[in-house]
Residue frames relative to the residue before (quaternion, step in Angstrom):
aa qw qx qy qz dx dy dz
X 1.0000 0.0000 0.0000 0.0000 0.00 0.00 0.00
X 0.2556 -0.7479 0.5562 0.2570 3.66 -0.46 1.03
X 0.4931 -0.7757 0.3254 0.2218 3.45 -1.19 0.93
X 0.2064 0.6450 -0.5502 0.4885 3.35 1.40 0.43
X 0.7786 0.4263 -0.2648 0.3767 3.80 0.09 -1.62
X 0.5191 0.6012 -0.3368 0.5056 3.53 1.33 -1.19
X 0.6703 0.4765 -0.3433 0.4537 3.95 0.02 -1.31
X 0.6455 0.5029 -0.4216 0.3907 3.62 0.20 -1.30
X 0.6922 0.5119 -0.2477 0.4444 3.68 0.78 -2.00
X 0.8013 0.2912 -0.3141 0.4176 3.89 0.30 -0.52
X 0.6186 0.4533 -0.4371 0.4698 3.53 0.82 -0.02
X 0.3807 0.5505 -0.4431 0.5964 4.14 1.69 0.14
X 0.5488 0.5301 -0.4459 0.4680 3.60 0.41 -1.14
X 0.8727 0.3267 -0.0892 0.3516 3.14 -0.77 -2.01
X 0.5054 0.5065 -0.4428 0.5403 4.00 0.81 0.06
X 0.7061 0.3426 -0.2328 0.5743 3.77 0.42 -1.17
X 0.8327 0.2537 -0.3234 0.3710 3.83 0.04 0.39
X 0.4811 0.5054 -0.4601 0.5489 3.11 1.62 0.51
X 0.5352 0.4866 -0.4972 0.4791 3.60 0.88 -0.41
X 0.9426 0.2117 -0.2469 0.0760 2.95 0.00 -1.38
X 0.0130 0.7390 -0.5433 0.3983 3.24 2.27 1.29
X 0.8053 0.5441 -0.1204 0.2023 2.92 -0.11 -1.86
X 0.6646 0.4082 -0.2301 0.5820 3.65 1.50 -1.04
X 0.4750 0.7328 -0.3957 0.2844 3.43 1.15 -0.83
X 0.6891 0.5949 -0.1219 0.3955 3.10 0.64 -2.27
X 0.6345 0.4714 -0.3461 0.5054 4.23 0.73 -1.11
X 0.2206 -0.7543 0.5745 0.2289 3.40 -0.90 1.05
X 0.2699 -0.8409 0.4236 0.2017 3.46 0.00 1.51
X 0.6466 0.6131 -0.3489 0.2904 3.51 0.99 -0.74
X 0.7768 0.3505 -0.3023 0.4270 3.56 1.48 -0.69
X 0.3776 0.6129 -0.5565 0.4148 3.41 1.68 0.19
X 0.7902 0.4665 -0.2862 0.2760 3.44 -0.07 -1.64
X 0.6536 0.5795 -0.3218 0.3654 3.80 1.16 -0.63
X 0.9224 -0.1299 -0.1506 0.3311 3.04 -1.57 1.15
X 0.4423 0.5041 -0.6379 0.3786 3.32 0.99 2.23
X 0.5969 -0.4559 0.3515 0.5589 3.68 -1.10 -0.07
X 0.7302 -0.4709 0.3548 0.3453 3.44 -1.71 -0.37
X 0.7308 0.4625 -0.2241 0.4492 3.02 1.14 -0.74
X 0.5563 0.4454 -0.4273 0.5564 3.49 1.50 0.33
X 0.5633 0.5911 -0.3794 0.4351 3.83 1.12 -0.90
X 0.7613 0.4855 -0.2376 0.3582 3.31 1.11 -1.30
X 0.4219 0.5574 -0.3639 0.6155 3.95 1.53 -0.57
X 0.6488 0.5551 -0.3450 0.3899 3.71 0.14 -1.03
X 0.7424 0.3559 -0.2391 0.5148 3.69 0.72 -1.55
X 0.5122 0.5233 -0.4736 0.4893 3.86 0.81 -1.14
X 0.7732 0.4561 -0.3666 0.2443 3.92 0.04 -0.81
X 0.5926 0.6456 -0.2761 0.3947 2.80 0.99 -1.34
X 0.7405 0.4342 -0.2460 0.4501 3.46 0.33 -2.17
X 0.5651 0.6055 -0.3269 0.4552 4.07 0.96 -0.62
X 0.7421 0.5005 -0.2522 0.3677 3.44 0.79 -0.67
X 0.5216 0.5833 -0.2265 0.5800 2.91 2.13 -1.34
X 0.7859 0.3934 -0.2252 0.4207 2.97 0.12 -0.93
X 0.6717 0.2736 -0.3801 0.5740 4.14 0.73 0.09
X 0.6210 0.5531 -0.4420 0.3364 3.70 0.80 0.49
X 0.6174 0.6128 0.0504 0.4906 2.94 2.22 -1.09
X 0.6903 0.5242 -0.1130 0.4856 3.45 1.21 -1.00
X 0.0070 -0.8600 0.4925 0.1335 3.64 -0.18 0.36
X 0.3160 -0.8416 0.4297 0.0850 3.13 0.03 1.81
X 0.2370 -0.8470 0.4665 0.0940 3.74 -0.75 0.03
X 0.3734 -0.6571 0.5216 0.3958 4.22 0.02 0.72
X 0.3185 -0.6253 0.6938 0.1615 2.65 -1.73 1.43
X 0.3107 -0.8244 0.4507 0.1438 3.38 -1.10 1.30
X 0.5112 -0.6734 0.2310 0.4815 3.69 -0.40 -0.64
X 0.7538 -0.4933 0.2517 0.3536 2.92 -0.78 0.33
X 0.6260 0.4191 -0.2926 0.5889 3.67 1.15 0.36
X 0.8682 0.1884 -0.1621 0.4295 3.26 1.37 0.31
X 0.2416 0.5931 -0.5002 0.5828 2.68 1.69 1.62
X 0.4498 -0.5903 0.6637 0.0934 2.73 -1.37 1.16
X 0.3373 -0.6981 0.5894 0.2271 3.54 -1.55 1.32
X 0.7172 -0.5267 0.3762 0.2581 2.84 -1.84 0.89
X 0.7562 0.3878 -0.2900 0.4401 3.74 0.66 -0.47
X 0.5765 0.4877 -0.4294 0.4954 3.68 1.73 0.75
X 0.0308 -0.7450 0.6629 -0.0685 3.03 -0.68 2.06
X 0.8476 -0.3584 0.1694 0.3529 3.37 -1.71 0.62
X 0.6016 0.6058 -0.2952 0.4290 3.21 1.08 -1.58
X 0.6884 0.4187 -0.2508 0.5366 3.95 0.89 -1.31
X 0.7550 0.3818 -0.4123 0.3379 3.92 0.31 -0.23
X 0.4319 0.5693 -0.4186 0.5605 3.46 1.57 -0.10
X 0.6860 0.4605 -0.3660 0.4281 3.69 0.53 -0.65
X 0.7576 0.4303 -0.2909 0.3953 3.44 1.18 -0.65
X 0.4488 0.6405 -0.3143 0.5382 3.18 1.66 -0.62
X 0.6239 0.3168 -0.3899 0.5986 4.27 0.64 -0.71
X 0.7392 0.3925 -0.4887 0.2465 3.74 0.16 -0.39
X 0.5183 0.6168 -0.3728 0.4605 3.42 1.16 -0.49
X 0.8347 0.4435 -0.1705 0.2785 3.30 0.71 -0.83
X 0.2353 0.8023 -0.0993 0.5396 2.45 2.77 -0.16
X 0.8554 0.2747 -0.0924 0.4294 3.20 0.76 -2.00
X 0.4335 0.6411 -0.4985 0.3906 3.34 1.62 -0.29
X 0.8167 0.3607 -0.2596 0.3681 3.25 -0.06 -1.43
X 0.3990 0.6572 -0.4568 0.4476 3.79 1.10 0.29
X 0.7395 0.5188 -0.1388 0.4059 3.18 0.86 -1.21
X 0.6482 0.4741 -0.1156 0.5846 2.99 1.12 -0.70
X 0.3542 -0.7677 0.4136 0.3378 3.66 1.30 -0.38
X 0.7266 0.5739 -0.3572 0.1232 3.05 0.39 0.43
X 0.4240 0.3765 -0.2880 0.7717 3.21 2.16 1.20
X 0.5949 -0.6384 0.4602 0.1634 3.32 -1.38 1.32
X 0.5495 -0.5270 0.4211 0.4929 3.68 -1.19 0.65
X 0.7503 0.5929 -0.1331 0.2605 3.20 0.21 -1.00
X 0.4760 0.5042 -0.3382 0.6362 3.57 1.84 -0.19
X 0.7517 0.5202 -0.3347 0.2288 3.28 1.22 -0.59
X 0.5224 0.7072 -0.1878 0.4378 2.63 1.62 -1.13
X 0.5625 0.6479 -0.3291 0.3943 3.22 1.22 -1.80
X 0.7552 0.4009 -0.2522 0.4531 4.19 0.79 -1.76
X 0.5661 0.5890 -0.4214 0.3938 3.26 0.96 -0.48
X 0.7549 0.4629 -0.2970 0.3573 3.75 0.82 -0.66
X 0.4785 0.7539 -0.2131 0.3966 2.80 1.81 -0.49
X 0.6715 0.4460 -0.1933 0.5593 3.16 0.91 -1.65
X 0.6899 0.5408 -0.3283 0.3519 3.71 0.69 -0.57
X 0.4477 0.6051 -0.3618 0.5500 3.60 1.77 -0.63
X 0.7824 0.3965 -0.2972 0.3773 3.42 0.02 -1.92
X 0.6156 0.4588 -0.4773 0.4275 3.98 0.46 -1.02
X 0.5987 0.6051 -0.3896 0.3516 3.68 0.48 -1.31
X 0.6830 0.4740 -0.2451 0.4988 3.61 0.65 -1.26
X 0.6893 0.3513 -0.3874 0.5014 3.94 0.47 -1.15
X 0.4952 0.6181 -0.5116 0.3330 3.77 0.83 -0.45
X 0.7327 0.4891 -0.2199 0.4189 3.22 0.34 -1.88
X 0.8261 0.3621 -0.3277 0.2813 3.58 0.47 -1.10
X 0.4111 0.6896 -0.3651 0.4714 3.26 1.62 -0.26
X 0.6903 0.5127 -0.2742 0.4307 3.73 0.72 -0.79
X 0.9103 0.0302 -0.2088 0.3561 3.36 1.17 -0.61
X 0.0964 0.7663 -0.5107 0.3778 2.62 1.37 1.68
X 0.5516 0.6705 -0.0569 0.4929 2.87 1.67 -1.36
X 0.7168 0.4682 -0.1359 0.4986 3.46 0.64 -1.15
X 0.8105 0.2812 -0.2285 0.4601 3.37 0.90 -1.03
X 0.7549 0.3393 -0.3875 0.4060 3.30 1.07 0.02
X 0.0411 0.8787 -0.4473 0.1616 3.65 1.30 0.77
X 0.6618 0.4761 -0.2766 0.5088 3.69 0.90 -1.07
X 0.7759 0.3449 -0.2751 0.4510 3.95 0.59 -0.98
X 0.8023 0.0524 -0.0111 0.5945 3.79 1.10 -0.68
X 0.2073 -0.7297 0.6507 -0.0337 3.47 -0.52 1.89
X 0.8213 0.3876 -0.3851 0.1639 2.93 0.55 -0.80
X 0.2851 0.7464 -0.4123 0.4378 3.63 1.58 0.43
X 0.8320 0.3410 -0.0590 0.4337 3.17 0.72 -1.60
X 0.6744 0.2358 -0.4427 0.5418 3.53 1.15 0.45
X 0.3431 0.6328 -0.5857 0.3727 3.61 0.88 1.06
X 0.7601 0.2703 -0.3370 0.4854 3.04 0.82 -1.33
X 0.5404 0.4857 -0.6305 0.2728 3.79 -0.08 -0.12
X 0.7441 0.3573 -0.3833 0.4144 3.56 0.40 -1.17
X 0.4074 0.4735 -0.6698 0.4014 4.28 0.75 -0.01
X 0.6888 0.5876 -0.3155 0.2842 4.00 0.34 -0.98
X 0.7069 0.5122 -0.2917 0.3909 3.11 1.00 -0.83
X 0.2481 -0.8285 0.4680 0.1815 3.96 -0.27 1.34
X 0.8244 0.1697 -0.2708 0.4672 3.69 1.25 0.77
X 0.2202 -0.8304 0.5100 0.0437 3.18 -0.39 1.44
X 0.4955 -0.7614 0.4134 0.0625 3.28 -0.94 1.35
X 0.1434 -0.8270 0.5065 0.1974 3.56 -0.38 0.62
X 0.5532 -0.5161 0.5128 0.4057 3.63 -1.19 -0.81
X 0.5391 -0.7156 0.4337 0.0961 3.10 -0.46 2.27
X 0.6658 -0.5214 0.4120 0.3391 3.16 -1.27 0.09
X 0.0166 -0.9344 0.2860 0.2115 3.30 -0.01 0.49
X 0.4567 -0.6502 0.4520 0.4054 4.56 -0.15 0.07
X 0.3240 -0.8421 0.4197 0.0986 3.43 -0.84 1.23
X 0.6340 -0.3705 0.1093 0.6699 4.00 -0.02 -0.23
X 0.7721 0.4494 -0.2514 0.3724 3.63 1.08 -1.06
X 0.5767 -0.5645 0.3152 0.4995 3.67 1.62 0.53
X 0.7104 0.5457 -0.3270 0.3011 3.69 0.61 0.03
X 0.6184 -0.7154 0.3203 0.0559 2.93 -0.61 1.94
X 0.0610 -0.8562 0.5078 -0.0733 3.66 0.25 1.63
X 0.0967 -0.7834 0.6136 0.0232 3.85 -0.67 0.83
X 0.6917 0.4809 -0.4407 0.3100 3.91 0.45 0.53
X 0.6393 -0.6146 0.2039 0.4148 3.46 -0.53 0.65
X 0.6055 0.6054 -0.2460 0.4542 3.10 1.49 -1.16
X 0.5533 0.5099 -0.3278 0.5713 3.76 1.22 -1.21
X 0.6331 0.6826 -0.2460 0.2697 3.57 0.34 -0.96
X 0.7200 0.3909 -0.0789 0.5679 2.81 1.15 -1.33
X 0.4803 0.5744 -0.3254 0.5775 3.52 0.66 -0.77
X 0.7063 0.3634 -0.3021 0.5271 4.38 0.02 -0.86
X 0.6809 0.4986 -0.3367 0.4176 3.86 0.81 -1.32
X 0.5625 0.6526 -0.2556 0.4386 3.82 1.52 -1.16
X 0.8391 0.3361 -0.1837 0.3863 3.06 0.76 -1.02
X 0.6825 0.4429 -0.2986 0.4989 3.11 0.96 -0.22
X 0.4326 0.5217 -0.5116 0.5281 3.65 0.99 0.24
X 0.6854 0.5686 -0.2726 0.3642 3.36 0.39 -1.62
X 0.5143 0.7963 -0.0583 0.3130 3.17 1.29 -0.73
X 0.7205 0.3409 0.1323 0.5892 2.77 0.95 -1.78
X 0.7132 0.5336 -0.2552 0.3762 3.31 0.98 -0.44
X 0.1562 -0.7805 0.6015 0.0673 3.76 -0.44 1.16
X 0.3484 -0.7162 0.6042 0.0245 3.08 -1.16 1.66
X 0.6454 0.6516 -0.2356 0.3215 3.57 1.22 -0.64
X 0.3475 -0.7220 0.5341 0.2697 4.03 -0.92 -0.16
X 0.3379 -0.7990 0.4805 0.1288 3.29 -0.67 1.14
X 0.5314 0.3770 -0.2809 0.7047 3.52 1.79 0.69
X 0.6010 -0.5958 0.4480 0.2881 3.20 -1.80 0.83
X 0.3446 -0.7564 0.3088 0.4623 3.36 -0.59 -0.08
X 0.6028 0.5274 -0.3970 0.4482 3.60 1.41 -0.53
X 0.3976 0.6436 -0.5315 0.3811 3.65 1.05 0.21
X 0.0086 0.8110 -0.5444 -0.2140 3.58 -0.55 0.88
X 0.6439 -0.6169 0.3221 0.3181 3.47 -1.06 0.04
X 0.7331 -0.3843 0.2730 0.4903 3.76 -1.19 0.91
X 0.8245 -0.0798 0.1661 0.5350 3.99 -1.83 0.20
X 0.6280 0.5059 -0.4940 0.3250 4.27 -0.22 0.94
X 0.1955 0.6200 -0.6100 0.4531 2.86 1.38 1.91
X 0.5702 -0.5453 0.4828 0.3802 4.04 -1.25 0.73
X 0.1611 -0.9521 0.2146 0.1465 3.62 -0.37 0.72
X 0.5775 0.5079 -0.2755 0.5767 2.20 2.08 0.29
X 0.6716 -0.5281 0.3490 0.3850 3.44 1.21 0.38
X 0.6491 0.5201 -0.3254 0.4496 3.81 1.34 -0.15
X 0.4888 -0.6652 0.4412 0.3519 3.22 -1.39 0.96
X 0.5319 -0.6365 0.4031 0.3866 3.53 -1.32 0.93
X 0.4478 -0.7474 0.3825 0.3075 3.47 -0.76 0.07
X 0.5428 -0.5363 0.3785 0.5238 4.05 -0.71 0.73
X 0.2721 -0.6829 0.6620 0.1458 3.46 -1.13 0.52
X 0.0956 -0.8361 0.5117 -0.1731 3.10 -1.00 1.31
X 0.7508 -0.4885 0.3766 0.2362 3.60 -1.05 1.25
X 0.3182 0.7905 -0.5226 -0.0264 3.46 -0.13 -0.17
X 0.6559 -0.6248 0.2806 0.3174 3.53 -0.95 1.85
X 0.7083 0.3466 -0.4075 0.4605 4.13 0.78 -1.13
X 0.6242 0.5108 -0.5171 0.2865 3.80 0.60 -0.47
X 0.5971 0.5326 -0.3853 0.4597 4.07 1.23 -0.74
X 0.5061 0.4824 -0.3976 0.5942 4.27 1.42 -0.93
X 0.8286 0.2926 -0.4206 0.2257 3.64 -0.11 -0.45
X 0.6939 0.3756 -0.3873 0.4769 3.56 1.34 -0.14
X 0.2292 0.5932 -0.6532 0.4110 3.96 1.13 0.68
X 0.7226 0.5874 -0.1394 0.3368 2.66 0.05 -1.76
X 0.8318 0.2807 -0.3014 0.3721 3.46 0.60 -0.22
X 0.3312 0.7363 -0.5363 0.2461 3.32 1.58 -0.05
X 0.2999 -0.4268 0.7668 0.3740 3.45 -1.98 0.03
X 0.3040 -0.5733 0.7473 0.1430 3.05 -1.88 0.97
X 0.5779 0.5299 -0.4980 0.3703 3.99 0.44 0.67
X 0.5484 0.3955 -0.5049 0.5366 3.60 1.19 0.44
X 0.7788 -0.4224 0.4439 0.1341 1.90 -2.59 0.46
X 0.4775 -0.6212 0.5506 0.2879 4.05 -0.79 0.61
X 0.6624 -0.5057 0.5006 0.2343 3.55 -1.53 0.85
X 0.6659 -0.4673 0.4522 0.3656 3.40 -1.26 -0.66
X 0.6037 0.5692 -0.2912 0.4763 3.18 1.31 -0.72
X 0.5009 -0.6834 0.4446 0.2904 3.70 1.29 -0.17
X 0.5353 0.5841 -0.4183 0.4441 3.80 1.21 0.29
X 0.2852 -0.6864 0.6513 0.1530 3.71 -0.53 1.72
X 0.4712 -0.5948 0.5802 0.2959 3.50 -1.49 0.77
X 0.6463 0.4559 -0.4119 0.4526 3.81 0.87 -0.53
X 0.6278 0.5016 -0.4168 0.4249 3.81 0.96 0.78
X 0.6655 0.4161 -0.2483 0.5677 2.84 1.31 -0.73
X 0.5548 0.3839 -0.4882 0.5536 3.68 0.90 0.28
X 0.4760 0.6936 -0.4019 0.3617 3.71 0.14 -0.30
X 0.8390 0.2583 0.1204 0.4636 2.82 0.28 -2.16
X 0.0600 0.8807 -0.4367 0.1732 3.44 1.04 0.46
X 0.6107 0.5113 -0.1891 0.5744 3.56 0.76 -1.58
X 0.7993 0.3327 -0.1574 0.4750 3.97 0.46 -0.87
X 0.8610 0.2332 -0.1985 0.4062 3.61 1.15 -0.19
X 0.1962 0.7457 -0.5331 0.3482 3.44 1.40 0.32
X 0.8104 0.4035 -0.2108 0.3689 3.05 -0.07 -2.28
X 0.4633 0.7662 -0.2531 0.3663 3.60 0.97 -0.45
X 0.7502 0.2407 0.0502 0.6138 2.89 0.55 -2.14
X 0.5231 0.5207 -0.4669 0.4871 4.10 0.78 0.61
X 0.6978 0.5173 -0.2150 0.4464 3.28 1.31 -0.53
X 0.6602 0.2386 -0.1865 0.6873 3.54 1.26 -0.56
X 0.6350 0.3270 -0.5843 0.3852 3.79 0.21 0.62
X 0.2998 0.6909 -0.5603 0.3448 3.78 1.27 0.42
X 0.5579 0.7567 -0.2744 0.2021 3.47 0.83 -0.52
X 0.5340 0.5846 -0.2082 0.5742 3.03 1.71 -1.12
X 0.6109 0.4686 -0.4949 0.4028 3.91 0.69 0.10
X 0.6272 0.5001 -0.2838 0.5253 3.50 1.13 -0.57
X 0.4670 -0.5845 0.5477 0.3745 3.91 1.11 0.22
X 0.4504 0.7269 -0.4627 0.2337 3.87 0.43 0.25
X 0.1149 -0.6810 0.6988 0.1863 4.06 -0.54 0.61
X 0.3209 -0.4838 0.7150 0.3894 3.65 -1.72 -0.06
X 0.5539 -0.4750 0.5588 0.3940 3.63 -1.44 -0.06
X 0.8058 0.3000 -0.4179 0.2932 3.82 0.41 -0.62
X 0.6384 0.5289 -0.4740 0.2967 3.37 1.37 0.76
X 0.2758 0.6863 -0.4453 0.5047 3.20 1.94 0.38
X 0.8342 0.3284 -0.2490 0.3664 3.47 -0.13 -1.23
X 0.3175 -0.6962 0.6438 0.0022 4.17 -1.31 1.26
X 0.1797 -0.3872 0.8832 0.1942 3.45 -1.91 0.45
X 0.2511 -0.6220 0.7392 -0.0602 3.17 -1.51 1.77
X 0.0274 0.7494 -0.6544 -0.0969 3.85 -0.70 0.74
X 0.2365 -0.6906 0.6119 0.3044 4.14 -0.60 0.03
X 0.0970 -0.7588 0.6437 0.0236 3.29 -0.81 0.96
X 0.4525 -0.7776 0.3847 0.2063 3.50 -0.45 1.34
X 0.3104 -0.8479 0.4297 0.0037 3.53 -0.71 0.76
X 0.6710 -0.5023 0.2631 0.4778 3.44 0.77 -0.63
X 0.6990 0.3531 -0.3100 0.5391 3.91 -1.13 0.54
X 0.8423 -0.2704 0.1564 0.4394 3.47 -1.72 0.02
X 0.4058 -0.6730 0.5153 0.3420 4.15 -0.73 0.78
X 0.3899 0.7869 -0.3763 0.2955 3.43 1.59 -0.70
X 0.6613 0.5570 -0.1920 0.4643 3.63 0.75 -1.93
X 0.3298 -0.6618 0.6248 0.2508 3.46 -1.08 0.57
X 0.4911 0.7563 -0.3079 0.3032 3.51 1.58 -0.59
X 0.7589 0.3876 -0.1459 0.5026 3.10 1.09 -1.55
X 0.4999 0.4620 -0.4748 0.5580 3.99 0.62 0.86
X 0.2176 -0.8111 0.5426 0.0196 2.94 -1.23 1.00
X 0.1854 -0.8742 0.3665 0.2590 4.00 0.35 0.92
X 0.2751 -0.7220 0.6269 0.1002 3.61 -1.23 0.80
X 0.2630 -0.7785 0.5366 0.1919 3.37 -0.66 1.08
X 0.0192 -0.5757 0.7994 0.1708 3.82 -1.41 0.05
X 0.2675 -0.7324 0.5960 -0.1918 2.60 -1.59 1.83
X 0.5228 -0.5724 0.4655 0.4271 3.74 -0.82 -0.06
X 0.7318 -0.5231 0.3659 0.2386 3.09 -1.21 0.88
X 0.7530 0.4084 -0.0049 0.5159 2.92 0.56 -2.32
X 0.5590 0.4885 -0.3986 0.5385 3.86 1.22 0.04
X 0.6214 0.3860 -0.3869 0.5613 3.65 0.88 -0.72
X 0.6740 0.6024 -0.3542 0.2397 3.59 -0.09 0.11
X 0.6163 0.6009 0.0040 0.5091 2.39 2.14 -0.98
X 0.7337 0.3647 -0.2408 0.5204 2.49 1.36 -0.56
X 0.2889 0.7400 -0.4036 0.4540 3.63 2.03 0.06
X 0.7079 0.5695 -0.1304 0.3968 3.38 0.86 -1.69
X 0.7490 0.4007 -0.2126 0.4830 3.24 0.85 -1.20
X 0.7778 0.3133 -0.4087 0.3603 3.33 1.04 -0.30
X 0.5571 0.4340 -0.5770 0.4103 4.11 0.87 -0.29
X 0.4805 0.5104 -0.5609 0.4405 4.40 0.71 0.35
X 0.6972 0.3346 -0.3312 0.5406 3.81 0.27 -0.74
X 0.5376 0.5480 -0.3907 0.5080 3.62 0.48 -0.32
X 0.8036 0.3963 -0.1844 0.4040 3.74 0.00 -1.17
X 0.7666 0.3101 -0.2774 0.4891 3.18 1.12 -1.17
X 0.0616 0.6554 -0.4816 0.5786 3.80 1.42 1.05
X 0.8951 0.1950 -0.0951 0.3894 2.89 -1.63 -1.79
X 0.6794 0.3854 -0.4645 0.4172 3.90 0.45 -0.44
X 0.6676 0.5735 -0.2983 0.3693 3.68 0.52 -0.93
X 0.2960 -0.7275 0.4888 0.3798 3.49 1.79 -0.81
X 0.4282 0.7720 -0.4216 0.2071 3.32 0.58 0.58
X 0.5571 0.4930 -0.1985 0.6381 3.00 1.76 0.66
X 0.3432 -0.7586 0.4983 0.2417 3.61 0.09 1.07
X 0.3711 -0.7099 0.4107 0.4355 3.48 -1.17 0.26
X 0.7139 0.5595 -0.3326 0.2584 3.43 0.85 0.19
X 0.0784 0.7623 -0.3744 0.5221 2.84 2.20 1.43
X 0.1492 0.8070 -0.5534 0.1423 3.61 -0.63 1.37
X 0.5127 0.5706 -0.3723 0.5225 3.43 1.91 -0.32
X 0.8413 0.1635 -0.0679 0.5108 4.37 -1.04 0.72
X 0.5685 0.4744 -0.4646 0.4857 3.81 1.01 0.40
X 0.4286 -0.6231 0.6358 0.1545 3.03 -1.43 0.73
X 0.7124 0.1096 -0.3311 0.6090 3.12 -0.73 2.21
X 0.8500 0.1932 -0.3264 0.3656 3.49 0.61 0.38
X 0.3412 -0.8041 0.4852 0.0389 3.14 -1.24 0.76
X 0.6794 -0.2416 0.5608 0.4068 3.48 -1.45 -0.66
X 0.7428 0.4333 -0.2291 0.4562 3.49 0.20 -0.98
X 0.6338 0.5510 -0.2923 0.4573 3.75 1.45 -1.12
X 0.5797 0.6277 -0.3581 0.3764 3.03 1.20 -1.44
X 0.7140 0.5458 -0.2751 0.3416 3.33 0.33 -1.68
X 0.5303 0.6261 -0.2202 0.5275 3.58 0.91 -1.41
X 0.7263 0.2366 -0.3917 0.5129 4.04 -0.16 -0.71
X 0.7176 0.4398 -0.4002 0.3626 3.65 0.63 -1.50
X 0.5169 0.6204 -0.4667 0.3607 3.79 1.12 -0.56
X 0.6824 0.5675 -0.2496 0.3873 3.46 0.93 -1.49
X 0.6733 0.3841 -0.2718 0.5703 3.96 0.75 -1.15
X 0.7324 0.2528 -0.5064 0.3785 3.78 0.18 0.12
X 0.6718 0.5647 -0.3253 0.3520 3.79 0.84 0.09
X 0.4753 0.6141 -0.4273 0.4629 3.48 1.86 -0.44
């Protein structure tokens, strides 16, 4: 194991057990007890923030003319470091043109190779970590596009970010329908109890929150609330029981505010860049809100499929069926 790789793996060690010193010690059971959620929940956002900026070792982002590229490892700067040192004494006469030349081709082989293998390191590991691989495309790209200028409701043509935003706001807002194209006292088809029993309270349950920690990619990006999923995978064992306790909340119909609140990006779509129309907005959300909502839906889902409120000849939004299933049964009843 080279010890570059070794350093990286024990300073991962010691980061994940200083947190979880650090979360260990807070007696969580008398903080969280008899306040509302949205004070329990400020409480945990603080707490895990504190751990986690005592714990993390953060590093200056430099610039971009003094970042070092990803496919220059140690082994290759020692190679450049002998050519340089290669060309001194050339200069000085006291090494042949031609040793020089000789390191110079060298170094051009080895970069070539860290080039290539970098790329399909990249390539092959595209599915588990995009977000590597659309760094490097956009390091490649020698023009970087901003947000155009854009035409507000009254046609007038707004070029500050702040104006910019304010036209993109509104016209999301806009579009958006808060309303229900159904009544609500209208209940739905056979999702009466059919046997005549009361449904039971549905409840949180600590391995079902460990098994979707646990599944987070730690290559996205963090919410607003500033909680990295590669902490909350980590720390699983210390924040399940935690986060079972404030997602109780949703029985009381309760949002927190930081799962209300989005980074909105516009991602351009097609036609004039002018149109706020033709952008299309992508939200970043909280983490621990997307879970929640994970939770809330395999409950509405289950308490569905038990109630039979889902015909079996439903193949659209079920897990295990498809288009392809669909075809296959209708294939089967017109051939019997």
């Amino acid at each position: 194991m080279k010890r570059g790789f070794w350093l990286q793996r024990e300073k991962e060690r010691l980061t994940k057990e200083i947190l979880r010193r650090l979360l260990d010690k807070i007696p969580w059971e008398a903080a969280l007890k008899d306040i509302g959620v949205q004070e329990g929940w400020t409480h945990f956002k603080k707490e895990v923030l504190k751990a986690q900026e005592q714990a993390v070792p953060v590093c200056r982002k430099t610039s971009r003319r003094g970042r070092r590229p990803a496919w220059l490892n140690r082994d290759l700067l020692l190679d450049l470091g002998n050519k340089r040192r290669v060309y001194n004494l050339w200069k000085r006469g006291q090494t042949s043109h031609e040793d020089y030349k000789e390191g110079v081709k060298l170094c051009r082989e080895k970069i070539r190779r860290a080039k290539a293998q970098l790329e399909l390191n990249l390539a092959t590991d595209v599915k588990d970590n995009k977000t590597c691989f659309y760094k490097f495309i956009n390091n490649k790209r020698r023009i970087r596009e901003n947000l155009p200028p854009l035409s507000d409701a009254e046609g007038n043509i707004v070029t500050k970010d702040e104006e910019k935003d304010e036209v993109l706001n509104a016209y999301f807002a806009s579009v958006f329908s808060s309303g229900t194209s159904c009544s609500l006292d209208t209940q739905p088809h056979d999702l009466g109890d059919r046997e005549g029993k009361q449904n039971e309270s549905i409840t949180i349950k600590e391995e079902e929150i460990s098994d979707l920690l646990h599944g987070l990619d730690v290559h996205k990006s963090m919410g607003p609330d500033g909680l990295h999923p590669r902490v909350l995978k980590e720390l699983t064992d210390v924040l399940a029981k935690l986060l079972s306790i404030i997602y109780m909340s949703w029985l009381t119909g309760e949002v927190l505010m930081d799962w209300r609140v989005a980074n909105v990006t516009p991602i351009y779509k097609k036609g004039k860049k002018e149109d706020p129309g033709n952008y299309r907005p992508v939200s970043l959300t909280s983490i621990p809100g997307k879970v929640m909502e994970q939770v809330i839906m395999s409950a509405i889902i289950n308490q569905i499929m038990v109630n039979q409120g889902i015909r079996p000849s439903q193949h659209g939004f079920k897990k295990g069926r498809s288009c392809q299933t669909n075809l296959i049964s209708f294939y089967d009843k017109m051939t019997l």
